[in-house]
C-alpha positions in Angstrom: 3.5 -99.7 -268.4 3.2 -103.2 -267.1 4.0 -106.2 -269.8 1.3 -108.6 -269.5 3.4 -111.7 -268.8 4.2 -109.7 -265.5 0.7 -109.5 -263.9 1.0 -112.6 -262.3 4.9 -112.2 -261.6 7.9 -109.5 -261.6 10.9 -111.5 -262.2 14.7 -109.9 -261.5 15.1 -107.8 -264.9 11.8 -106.4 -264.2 12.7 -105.5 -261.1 15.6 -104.2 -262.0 14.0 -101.9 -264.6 12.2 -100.3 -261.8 15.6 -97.7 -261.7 13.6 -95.6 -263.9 10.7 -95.1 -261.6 12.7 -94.9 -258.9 14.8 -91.9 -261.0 11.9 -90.2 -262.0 10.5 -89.8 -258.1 14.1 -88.5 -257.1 13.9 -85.0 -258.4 16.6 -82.6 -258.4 18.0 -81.2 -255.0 16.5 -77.7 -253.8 19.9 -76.8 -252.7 23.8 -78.4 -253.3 25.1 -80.5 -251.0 28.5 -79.7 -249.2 28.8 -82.3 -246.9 31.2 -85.4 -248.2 29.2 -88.0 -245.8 26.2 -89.7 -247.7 22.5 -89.7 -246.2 19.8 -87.3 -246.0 19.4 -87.8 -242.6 20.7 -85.7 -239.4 22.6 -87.1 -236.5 23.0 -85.4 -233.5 26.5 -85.8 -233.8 28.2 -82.3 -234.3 30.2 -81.3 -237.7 30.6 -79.7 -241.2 28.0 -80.6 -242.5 25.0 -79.1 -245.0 22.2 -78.2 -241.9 22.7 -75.6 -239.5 22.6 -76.2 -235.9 23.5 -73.2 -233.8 25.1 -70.2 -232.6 27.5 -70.5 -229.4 30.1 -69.0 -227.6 33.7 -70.7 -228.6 34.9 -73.1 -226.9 38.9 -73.8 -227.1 39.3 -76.7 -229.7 36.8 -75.3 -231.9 37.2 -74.3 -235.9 38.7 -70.7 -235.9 36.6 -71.2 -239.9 33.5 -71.8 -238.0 33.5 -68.4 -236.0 30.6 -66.0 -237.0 32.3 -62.9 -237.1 28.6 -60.6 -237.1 27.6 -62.8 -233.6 31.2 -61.4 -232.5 31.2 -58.3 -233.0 27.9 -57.9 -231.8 28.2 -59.5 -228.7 31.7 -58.5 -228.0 33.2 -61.7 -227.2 33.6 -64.5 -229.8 31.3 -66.7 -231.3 31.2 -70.0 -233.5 28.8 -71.7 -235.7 27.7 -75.0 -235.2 26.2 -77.4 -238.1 24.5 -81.0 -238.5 26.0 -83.4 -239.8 24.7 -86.5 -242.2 24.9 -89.5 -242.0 23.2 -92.9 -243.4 20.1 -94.3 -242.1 19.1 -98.0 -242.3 16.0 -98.6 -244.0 14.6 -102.0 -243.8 11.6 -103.0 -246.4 8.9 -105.4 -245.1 7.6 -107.3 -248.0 4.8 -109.7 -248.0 4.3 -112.0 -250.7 2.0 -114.4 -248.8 -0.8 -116.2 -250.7 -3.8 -113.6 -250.1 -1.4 -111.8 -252.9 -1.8 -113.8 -255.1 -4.6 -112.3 -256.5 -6.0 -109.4 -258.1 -9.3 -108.6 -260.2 -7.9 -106.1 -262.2 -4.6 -104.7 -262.8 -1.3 -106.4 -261.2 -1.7 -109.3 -258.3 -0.7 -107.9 -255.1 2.2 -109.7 -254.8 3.2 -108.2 -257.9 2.8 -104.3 -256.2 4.3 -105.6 -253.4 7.4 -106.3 -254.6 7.7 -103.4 -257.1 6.9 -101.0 -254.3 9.6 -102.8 -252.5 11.9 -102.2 -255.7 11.2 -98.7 -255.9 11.7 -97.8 -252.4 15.3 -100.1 -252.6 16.4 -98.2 -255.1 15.8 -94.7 -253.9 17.6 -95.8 -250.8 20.4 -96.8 -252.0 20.9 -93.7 -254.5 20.0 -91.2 -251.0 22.9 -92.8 -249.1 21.0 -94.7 -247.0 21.5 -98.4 -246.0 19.0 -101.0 -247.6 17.7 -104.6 -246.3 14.8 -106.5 -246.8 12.5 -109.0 -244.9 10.7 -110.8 -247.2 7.8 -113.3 -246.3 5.5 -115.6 -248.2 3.7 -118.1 -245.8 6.4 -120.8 -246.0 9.8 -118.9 -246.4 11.2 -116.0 -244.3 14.5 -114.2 -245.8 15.9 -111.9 -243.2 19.0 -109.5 -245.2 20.3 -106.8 -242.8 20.8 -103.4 -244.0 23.7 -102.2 -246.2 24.9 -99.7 -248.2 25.8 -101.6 -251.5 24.2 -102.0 -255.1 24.8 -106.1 -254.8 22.8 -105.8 -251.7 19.8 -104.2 -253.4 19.9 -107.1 -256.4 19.8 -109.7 -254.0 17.1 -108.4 -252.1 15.1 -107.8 -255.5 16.4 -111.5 -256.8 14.8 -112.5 -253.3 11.6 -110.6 -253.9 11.8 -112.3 -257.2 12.2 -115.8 -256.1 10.1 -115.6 -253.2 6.7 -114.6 -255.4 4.2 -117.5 -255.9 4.0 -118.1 -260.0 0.9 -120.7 -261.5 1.8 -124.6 -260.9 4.2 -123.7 -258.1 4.2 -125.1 -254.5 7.2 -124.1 -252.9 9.8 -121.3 -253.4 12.6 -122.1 -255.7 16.0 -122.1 -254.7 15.5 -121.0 -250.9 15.7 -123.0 -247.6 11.7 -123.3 -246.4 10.8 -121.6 -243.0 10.2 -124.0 -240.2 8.2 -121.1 -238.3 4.7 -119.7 -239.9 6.5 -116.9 -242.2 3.4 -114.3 -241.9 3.4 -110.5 -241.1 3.8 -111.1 -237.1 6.8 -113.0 -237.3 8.5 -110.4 -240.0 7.5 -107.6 -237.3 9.4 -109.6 -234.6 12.2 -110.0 -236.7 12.0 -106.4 -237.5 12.6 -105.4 -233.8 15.6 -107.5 -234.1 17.5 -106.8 -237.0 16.9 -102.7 -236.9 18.3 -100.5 -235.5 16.9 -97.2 -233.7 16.4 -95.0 -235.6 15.6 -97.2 -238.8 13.4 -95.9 -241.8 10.9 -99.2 -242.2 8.0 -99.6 -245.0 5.7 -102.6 -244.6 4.4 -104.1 -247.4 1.2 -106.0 -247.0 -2.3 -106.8 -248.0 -2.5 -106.8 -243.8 -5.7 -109.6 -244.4 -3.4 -111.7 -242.2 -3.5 -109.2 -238.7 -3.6 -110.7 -235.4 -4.4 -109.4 -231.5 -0.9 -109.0 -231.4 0.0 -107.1 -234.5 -1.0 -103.7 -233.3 1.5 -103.8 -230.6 4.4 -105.8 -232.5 4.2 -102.3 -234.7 3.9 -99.6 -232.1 6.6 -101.5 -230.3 8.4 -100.6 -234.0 7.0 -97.0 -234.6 8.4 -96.2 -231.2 12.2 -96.0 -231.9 11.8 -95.8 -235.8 10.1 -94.1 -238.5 7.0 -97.1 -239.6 5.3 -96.4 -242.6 2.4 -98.7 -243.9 1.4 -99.5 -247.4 -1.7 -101.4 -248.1 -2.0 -103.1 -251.3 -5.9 -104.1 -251.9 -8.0 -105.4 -254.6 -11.2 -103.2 -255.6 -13.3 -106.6 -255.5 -12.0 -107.2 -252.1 -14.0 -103.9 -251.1 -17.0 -103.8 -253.2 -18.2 -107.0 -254.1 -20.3 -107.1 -257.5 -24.0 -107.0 -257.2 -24.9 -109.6 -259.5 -22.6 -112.3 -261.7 -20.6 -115.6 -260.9 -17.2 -115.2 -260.2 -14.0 -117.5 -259.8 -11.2 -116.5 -257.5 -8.1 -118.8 -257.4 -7.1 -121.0 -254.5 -4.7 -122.7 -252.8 -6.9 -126.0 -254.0 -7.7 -124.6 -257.7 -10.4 -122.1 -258.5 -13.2 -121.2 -256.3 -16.7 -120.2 -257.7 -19.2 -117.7 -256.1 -22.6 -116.1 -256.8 -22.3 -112.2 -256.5 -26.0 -112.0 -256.8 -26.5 -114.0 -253.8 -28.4 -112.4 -250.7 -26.6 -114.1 -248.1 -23.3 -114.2 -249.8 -23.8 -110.5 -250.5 -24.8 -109.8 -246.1 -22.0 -112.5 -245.1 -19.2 -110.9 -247.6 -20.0 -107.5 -246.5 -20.1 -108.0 -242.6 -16.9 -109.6 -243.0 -15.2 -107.1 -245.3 -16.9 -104.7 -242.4 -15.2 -106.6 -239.6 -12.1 -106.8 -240.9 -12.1 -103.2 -241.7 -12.8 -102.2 -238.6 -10.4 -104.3 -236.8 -7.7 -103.1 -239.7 -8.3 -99.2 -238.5 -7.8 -100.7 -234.7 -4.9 -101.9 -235.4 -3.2 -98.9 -237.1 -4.8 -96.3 -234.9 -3.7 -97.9 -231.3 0.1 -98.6 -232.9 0.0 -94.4 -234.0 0.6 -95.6 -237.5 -1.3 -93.5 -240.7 -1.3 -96.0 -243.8 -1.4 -95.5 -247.0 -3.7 -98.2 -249.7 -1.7 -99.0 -252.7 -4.6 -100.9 -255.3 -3.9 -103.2 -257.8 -4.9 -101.4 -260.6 -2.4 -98.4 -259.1 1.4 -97.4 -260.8 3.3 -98.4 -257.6 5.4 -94.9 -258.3 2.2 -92.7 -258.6 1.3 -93.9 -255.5 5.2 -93.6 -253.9 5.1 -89.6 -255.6 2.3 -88.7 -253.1 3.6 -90.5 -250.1 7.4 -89.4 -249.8 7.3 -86.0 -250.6 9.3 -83.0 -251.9 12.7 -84.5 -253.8 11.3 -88.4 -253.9 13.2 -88.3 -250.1 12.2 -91.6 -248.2 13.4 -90.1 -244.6 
């Protein structure tokens, strides 16, 4: 359950806390695991490892352990077993923290599910194998951390995700260098294609109110030599606006007020909301990429349950 000092802001012992969830998702391996090498995912490379590959004829050089003695008798001539091995696979979190999330109507701001979700998924990378590394954007600061396969990489990524949230009063981010470039999702999706690796595991994190022409191809250009995943985070009011009732919504410039039982705010907010949705399910159907919505009101981890599958396995 969420403290209510954290529904603005998730600071680094919150973050932190987020093990649990993260242990809860990872449920207990179908089967044991033989192979030494960490990861859950397959190389091509050839080896003792958990998966089996394939029956073939020996080859001088091979494993005299690996021969399948059945295949050999049946076939008269010897044959050996061939299995896939492990390895670790980089997977590289995408976390926007830009001002559209700081906001919510209910529930968490969506900077707040955006960086627990980012948590979350850190953790149960790091505790599969896998590599971990984080680039984390909030308007006016960019922090790229390449993948690695270490528990003080994942706190500095989460003491980024920390720093990097907007809090109440606040203009700038504390203790990090300020971005020269516009740090928005198009320029973390460039940096993306430069700091992974194919065959990368990458979540983006985003409201995605901040989509472009160009953002639709900046991720199939991503999806097409790694595994992309989207996950939405949205505010119900952002939907379905009220039908009657003033409302403030905070700003960049202090609160702004608005009449919910106004006709023309009511056609104008929905043809926008309309527009944008449209041009959303553009975006995500050209670059072949299926999201997922994350709300505020939403426990990050329910959510993450659904979404990764049998074993809490982000590959």
């Amino acid at each position: 359950m969420m403290r209510a000092q954290d529904a603005t802001h998730i600071d680094l012992p919150g973050l932190i806390r987020l093990q649990a969830d993260a242990r809860a998702l990872k449920l207990p391996a179908a089967r044991p695991v033989r192979s030494k090498q960490a990861g859950l995912q397959r190389s091509p490379r050839r080896g003792r490892g958990m998966a089996f590959a394939e029956v073939r004829q020996y080859q001088p050089g091979d494993d005299i352990r690996s021969i399948d003695w059945r295949v050999t008798a049946r076939r008269q001539s010897p044959h050996t077993k061939l299995y896939e091995e492990e390895r670790e696979r980089p997977v590289l979190l995408l976390c926007d923290l830009g001002p559209s999330l700081f906001f919510a109507s209910t529930g968490a701001y969506k900077q707040v599910r955006s960086a627990q979700l980012a948590g979350i998924l850190s953790w149960l990378a790091l505790w599969s194998g896998d590599q971990v590394g984080g680039i984390v954007f909030n308007g006016r600061a960019l922090t790229v951390q390449r993948p690695a396969r270490r528990k003080k990489s994942v706190l500095q990524l989460l003491d980024t995700l920390a720093k990097l949230q907007k809090t109440p009063g606040a203009t700038s981010p504390r203790d990090l260098q300020v971005s020269s470039l516009t740090a928005n999702l198009d320029t973390a999706l460039r940096e993306a294609r430069r700091v992974a690796h194919t065959g990368s595991r990458i979540f983006v994190l985003s409201d995605f109110l901040s989509i472009s022409a160009d953002t639709s191809r900046l991720l199939g250009t991503l999806a097409r030599h790694n595994s992309v995943s989207a996950l939405r985070i949205a505010d119900p009011l952002e939907l379905h606006l009220p039908e009657s009732g003033r409302f403030a919504v905070a700003g960049e410039d202090g609160p702004v007020w608005f009449d919910a039982g106004n006709p023309r705010f009511q056609q104008a907010w929905h043809q926008k909301v309309e527009r944008h949705e449209t041009e959303l399910a553009d975006c995500f159907r050209t670059s072949g990429i299926v999201p997922a919505t994350v709300m505020t009101d939403d426990e990050p981890a329910v959510i993450l349950q659904s979404q990764l599958g049998p074993r809490g396995r982000i590959g």
